[in-house]
Biopython code that builds the backbone (N, CA, C, O; Angstrom):
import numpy as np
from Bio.PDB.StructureBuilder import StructureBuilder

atoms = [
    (1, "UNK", "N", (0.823, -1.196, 0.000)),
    (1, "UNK", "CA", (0.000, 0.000, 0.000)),
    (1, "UNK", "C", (0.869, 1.262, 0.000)),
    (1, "UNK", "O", (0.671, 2.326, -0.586)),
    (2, "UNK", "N", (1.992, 0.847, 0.888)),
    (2, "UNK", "CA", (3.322, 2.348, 0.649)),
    (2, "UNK", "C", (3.706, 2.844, -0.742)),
    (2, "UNK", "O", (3.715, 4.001, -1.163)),
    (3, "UNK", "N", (4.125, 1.330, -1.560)),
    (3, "UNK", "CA", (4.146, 1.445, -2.754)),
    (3, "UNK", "C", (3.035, 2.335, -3.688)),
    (3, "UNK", "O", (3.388, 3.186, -4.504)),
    (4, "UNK", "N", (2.058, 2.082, -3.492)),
    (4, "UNK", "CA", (1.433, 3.108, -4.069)),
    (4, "UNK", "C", (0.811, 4.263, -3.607)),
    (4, "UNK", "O", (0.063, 4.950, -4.303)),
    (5, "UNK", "N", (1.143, 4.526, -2.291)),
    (5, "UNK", "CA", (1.001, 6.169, -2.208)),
    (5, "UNK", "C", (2.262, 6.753, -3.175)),
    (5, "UNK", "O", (2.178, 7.665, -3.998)),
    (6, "UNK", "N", (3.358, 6.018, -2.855)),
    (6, "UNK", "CA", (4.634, 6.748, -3.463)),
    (6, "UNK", "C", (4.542, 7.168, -5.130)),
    (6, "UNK", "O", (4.565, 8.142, -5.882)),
    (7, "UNK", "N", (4.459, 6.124, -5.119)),
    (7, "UNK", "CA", (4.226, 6.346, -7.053)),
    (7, "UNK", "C", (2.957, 7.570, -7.040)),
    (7, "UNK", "O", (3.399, 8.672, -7.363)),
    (8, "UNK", "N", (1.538, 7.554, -6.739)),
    (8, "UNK", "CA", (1.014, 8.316, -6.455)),
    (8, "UNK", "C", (1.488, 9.970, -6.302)),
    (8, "UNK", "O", (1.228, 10.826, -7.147)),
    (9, "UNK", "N", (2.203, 10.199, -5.094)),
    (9, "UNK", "CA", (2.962, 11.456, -5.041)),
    (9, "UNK", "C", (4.012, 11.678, -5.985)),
    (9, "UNK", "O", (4.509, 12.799, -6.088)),
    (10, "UNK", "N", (4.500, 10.463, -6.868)),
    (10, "UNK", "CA", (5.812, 10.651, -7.946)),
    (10, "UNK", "C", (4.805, 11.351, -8.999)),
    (10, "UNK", "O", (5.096, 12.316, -9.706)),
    (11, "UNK", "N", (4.181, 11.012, -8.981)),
    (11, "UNK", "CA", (2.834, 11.264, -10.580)),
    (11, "UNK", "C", (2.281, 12.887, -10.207)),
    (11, "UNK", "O", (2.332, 13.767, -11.067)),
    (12, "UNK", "N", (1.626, 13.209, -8.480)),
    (12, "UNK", "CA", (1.461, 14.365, -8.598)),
    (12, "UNK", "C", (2.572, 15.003, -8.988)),
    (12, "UNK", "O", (2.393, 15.527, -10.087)),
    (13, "UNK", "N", (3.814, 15.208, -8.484)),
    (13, "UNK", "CA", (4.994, 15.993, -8.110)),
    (13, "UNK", "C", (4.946, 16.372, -10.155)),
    (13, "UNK", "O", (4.531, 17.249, -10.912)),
    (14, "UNK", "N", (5.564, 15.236, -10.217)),
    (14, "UNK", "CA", (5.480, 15.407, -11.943)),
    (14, "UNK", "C", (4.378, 16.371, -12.916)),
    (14, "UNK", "O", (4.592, 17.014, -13.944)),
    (15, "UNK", "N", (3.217, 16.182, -12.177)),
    (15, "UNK", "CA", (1.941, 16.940, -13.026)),
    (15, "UNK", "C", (2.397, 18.361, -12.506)),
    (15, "UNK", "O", (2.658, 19.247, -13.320)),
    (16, "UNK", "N", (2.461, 18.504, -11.582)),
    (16, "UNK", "CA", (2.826, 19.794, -11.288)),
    (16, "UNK", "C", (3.931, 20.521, -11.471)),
    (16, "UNK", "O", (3.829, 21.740, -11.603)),
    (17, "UNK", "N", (5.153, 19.895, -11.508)),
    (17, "UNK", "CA", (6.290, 20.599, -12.365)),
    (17, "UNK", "C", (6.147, 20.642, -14.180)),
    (17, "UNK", "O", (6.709, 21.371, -14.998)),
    (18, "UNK", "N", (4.944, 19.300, -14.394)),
    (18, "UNK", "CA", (5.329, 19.618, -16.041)),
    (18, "UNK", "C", (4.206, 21.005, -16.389)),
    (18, "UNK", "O", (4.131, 21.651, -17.434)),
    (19, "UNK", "N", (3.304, 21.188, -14.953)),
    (19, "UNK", "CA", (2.270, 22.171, -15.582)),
    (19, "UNK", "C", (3.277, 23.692, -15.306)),
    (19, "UNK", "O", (3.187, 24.723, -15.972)),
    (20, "UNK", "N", (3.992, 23.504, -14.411)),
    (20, "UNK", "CA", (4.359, 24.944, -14.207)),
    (20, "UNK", "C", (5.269, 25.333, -15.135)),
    (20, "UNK", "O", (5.585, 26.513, -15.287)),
    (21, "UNK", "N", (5.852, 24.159, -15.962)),
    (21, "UNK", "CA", (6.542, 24.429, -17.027)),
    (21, "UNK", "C", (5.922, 24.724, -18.373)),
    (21, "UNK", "O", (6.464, 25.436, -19.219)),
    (22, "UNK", "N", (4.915, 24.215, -18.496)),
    (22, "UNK", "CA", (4.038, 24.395, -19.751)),
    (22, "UNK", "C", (3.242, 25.704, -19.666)),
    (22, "UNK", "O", (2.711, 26.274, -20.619)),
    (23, "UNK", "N", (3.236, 26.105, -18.360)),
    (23, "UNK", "CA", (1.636, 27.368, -18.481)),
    (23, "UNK", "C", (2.588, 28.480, -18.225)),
    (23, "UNK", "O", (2.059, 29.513, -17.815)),
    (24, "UNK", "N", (3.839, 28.492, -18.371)),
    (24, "UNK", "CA", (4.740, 29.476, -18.252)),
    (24, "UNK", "C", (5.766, 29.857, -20.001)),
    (24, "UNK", "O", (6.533, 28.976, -20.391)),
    (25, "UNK", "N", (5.682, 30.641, -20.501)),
    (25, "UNK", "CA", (6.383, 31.029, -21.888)),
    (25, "UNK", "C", (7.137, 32.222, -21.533)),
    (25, "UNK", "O", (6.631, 33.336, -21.400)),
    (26, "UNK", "N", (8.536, 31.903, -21.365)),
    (26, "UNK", "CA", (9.406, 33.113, -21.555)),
    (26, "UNK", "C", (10.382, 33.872, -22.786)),
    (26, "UNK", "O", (11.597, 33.685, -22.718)),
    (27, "UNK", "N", (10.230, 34.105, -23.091)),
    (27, "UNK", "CA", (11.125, 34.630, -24.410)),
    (27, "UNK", "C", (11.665, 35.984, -24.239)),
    (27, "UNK", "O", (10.989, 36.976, -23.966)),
    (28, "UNK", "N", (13.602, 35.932, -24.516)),
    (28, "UNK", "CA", (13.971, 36.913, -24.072)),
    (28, "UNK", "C", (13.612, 37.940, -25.075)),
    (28, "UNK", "O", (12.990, 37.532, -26.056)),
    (29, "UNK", "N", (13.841, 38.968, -25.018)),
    (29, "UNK", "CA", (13.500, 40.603, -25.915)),
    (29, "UNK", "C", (14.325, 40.983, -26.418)),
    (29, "UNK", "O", (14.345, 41.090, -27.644)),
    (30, "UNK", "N", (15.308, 41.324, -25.641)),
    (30, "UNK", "CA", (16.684, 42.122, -25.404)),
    (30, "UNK", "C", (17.778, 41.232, -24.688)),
    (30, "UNK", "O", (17.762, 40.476, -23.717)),
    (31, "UNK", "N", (18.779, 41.672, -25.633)),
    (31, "UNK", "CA", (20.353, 41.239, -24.974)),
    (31, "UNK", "C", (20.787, 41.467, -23.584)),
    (31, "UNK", "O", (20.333, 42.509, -23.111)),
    (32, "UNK", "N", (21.457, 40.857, -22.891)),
    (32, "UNK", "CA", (21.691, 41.674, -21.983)),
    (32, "UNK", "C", (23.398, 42.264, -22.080)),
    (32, "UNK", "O", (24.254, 41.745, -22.796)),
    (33, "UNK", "N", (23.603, 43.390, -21.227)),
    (33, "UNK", "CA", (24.707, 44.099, -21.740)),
    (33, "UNK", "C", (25.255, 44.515, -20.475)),
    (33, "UNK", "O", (24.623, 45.029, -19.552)),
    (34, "UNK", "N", (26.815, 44.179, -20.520)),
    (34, "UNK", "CA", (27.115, 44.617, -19.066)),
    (34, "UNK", "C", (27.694, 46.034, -19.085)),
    (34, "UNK", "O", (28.134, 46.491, -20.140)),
    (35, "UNK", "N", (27.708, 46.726, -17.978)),
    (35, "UNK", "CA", (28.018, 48.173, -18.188)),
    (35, "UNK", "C", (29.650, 48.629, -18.213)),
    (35, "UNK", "O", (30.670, 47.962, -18.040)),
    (36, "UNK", "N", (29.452, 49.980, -18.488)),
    (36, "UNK", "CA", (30.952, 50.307, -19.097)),
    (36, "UNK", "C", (31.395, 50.960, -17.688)),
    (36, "UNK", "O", (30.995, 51.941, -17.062)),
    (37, "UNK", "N", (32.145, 50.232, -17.519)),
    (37, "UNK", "CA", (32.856, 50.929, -16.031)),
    (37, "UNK", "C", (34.488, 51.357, -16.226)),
    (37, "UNK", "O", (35.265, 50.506, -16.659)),
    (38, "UNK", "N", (34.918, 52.579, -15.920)),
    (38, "UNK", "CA", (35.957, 53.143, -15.545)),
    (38, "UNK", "C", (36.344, 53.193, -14.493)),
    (38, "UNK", "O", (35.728, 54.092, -13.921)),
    (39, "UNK", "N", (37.386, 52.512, -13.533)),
    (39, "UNK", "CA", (37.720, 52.656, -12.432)),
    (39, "UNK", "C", (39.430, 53.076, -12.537)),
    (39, "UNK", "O", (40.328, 52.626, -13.249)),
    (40, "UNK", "N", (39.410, 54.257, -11.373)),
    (40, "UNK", "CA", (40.576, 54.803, -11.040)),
    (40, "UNK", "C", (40.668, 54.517, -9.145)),
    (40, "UNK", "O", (39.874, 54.528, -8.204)),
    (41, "UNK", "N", (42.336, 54.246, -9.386)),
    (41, "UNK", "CA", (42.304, 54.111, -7.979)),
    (41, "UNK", "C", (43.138, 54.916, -7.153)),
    (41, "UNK", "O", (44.311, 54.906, -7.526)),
    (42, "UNK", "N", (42.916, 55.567, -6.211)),
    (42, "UNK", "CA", (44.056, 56.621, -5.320)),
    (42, "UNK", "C", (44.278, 55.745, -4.055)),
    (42, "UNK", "O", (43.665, 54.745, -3.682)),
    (43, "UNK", "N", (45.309, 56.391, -3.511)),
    (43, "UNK", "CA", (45.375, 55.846, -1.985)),
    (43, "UNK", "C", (44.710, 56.840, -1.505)),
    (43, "UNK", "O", (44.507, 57.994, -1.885)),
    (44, "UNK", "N", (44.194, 55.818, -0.023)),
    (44, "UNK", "CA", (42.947, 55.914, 0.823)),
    (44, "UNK", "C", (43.638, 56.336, 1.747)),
    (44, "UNK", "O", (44.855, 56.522, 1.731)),
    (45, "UNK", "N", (42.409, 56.628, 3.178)),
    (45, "UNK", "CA", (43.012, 56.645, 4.668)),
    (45, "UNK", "C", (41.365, 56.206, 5.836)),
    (45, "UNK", "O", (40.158, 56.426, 5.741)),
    (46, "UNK", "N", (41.892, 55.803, 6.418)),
    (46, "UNK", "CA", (40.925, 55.217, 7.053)),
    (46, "UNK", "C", (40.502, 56.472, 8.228)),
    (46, "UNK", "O", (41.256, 57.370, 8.604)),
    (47, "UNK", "N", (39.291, 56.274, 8.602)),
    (47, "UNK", "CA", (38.545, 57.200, 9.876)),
    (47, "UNK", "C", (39.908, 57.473, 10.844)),
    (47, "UNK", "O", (40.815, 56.671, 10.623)),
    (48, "UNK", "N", (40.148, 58.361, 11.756)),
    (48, "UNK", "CA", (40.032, 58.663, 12.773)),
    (48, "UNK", "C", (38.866, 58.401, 13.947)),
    (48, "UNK", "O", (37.705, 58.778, 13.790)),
    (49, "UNK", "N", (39.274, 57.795, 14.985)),
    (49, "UNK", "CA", (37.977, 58.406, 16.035)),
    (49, "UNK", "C", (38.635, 58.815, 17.546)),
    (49, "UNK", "O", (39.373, 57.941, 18.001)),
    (50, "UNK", "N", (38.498, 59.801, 18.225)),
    (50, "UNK", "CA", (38.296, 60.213, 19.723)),
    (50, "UNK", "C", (37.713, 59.615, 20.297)),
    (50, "UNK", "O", (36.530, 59.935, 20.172)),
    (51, "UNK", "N", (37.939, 58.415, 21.279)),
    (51, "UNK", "CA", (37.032, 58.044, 21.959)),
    (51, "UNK", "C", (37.207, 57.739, 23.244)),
    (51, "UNK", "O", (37.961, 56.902, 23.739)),
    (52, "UNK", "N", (35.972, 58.951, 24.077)),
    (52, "UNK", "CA", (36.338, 58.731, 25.883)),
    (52, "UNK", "C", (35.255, 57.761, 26.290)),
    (52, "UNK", "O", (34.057, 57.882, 26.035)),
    (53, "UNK", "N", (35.878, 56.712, 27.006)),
    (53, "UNK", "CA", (35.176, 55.750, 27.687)),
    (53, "UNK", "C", (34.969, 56.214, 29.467)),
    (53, "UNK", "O", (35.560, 57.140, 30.023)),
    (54, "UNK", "N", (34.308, 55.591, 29.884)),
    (54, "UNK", "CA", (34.097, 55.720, 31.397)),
    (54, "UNK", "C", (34.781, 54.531, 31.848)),
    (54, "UNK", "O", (34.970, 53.503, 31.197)),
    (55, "UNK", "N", (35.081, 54.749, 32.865)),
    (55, "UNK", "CA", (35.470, 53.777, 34.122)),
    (55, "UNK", "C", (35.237, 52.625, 34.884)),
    (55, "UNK", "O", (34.845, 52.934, 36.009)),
    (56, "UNK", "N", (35.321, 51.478, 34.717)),
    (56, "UNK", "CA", (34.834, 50.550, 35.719)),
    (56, "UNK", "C", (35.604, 50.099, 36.264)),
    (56, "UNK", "O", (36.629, 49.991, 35.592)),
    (57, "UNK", "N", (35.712, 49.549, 37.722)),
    (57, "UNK", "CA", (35.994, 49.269, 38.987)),
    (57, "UNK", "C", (35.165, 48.055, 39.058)),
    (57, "UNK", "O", (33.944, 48.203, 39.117)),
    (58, "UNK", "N", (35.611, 47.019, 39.061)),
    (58, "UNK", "CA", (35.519, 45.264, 39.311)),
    (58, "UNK", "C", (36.180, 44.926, 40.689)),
    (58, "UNK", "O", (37.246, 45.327, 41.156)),
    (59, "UNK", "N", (35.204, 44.037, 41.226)),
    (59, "UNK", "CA", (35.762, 43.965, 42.593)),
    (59, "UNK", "C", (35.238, 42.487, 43.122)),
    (59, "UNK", "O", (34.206, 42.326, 42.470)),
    (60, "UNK", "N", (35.356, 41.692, 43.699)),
    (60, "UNK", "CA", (34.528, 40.055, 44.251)),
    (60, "UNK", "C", (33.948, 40.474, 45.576)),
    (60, "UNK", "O", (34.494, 41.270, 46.341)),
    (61, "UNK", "N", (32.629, 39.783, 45.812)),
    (61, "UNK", "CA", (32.396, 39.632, 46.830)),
    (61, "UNK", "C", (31.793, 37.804, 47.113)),
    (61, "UNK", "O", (31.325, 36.879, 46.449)),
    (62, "UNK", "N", (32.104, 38.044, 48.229)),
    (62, "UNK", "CA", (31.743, 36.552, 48.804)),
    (62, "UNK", "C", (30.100, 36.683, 49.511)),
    (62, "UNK", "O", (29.480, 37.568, 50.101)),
    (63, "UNK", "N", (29.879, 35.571, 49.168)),
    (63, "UNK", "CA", (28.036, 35.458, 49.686)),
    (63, "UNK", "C", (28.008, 33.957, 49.716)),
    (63, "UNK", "O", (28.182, 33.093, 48.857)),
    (64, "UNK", "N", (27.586, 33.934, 51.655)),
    (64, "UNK", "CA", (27.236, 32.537, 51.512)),
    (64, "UNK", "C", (25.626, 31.969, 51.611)),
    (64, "UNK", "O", (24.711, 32.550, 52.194)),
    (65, "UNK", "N", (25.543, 30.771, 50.934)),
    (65, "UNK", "CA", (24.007, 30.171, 50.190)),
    (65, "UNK", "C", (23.770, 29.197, 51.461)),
    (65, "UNK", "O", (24.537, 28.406, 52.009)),
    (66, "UNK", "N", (22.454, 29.538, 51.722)),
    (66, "UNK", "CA", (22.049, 28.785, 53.153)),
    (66, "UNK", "C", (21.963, 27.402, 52.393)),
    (66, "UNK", "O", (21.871, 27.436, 51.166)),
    (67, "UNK", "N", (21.989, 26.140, 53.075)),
    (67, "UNK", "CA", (21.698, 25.014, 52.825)),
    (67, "UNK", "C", (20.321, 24.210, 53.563)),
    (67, "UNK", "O", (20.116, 23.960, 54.750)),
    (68, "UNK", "N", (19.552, 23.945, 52.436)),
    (68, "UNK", "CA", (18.089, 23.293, 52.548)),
    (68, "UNK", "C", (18.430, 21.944, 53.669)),
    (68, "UNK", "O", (19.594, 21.569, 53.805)),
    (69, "UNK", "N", (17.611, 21.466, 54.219)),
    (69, "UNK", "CA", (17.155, 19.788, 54.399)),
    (69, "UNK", "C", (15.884, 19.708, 54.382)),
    (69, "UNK", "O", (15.117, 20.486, 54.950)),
    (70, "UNK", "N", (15.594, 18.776, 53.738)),
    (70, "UNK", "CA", (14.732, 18.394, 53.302)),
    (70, "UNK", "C", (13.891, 17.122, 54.068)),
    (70, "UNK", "O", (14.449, 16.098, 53.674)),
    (71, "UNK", "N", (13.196, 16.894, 54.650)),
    (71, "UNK", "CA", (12.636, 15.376, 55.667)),
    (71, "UNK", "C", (11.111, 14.979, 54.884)),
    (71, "UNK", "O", (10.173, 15.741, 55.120)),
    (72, "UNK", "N", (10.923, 14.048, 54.160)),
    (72, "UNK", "CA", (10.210, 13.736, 53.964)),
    (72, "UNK", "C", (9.679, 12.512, 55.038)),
    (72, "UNK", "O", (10.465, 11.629, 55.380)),
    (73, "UNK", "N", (8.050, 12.552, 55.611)),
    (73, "UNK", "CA", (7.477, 11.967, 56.199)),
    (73, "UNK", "C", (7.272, 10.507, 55.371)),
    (73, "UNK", "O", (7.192, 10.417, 54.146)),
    (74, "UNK", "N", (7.190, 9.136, 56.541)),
    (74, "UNK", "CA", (7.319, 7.902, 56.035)),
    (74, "UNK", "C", (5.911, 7.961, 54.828)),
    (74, "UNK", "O", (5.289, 9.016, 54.704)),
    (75, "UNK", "N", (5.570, 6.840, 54.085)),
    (75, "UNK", "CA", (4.514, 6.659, 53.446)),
    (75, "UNK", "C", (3.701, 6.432, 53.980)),
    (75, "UNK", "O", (2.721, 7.003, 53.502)),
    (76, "UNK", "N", (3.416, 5.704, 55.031)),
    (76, "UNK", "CA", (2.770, 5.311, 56.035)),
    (76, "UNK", "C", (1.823, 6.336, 57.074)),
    (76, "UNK", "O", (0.746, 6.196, 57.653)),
    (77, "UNK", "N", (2.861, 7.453, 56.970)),
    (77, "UNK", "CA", (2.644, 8.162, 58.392)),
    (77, "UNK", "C", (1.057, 8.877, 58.180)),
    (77, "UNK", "O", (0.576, 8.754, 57.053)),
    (78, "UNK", "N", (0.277, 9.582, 59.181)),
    (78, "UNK", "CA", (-0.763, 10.518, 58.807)),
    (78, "UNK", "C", (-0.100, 11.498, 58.293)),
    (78, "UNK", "O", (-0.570, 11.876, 57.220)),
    (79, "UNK", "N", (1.003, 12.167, 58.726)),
    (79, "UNK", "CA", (1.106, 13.669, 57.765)),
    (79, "UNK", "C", (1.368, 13.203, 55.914)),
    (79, "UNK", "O", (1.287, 13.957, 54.944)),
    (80, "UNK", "N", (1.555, 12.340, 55.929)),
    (80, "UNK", "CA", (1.276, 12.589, 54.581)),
    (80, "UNK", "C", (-0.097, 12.161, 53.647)),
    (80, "UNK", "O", (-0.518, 11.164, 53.060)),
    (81, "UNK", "N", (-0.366, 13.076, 53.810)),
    (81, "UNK", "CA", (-2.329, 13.491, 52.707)),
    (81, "UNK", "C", (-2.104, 13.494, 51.490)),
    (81, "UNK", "O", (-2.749, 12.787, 50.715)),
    (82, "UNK", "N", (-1.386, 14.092, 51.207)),
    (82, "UNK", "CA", (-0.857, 13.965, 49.890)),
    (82, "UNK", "C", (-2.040, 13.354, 48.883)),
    (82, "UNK", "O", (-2.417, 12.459, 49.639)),
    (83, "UNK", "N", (-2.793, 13.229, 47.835)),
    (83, "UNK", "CA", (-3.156, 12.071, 46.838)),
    (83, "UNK", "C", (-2.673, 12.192, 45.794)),
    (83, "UNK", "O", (-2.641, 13.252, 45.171)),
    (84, "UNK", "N", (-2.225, 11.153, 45.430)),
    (84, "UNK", "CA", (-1.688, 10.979, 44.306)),
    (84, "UNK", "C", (-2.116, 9.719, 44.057)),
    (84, "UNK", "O", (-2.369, 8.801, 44.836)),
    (85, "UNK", "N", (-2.176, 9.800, 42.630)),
    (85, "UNK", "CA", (-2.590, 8.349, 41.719)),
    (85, "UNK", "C", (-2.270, 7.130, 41.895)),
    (85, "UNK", "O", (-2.811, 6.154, 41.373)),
    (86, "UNK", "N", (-0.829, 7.149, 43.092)),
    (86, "UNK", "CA", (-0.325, 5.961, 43.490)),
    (86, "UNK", "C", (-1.184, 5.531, 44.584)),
    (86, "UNK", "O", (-1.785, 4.458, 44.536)),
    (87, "UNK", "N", (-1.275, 6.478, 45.743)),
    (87, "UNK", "CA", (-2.615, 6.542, 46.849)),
    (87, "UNK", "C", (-3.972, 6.199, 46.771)),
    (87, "UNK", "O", (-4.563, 5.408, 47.506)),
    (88, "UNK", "N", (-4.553, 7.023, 45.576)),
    (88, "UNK", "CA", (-5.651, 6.553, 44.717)),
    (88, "UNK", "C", (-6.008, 5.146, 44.682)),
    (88, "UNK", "O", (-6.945, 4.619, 45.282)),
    (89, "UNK", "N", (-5.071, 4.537, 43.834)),
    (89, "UNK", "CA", (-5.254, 3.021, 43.437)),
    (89, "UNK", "C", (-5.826, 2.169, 44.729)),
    (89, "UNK", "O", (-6.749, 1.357, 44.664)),
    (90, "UNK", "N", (-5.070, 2.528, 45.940)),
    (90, "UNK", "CA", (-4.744, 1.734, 47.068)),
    (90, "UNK", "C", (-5.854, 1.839, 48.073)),
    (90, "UNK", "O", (-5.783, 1.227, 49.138)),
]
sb = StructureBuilder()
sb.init_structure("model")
sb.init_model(0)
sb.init_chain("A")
sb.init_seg("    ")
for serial, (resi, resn, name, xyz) in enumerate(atoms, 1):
    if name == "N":
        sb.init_residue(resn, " ", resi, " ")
    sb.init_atom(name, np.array(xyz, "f"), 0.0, 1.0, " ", f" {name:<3s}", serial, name[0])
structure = sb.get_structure()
């Protein structure tokens, strides 16, 4: 059945590139002509720039990160109410 979707989409793909080729007629008019360019070359110089920046001052500080604990109550126990789908079942 793969087999013939494929061929299927080979046959659209085809109808549609041979139509966009057929319902399309281009014919050129005119030559095309590249232009007449004269180039001279001097030496260059690149920008100048003035430039005042501001100031920064970088410095470390130390910061200490409290540490969590965490106690989870047995499965068993009353404090945990909790429902969940595992609870549910049971």
């Amino acid at each position: 059945m793969k087999a013939v979707w494929a061929i299927l989409a080979v046959v659209v793909v085809g109808v549609a590139v041979y139509l966009g080729v057929a319902l399309v007629d281009v014919d050129q008019t005119q030559e095309a002509q590249l232009p007449d360019v004269d180039v001279t070359v001097e030496g260059g110089q690149a920008p100048e720039f003035d430039v005042d920046t501001g100031e920064i001052e970088t410095g470390t500080t130390t910061v200490e990160v409290p540490t969590l604990e965490i106690e989870r109550p047995a499965e068993d126990s009353p404090d945990n109410d909790v429902d969940t789908a595992e609870n549910a079942e049971n």
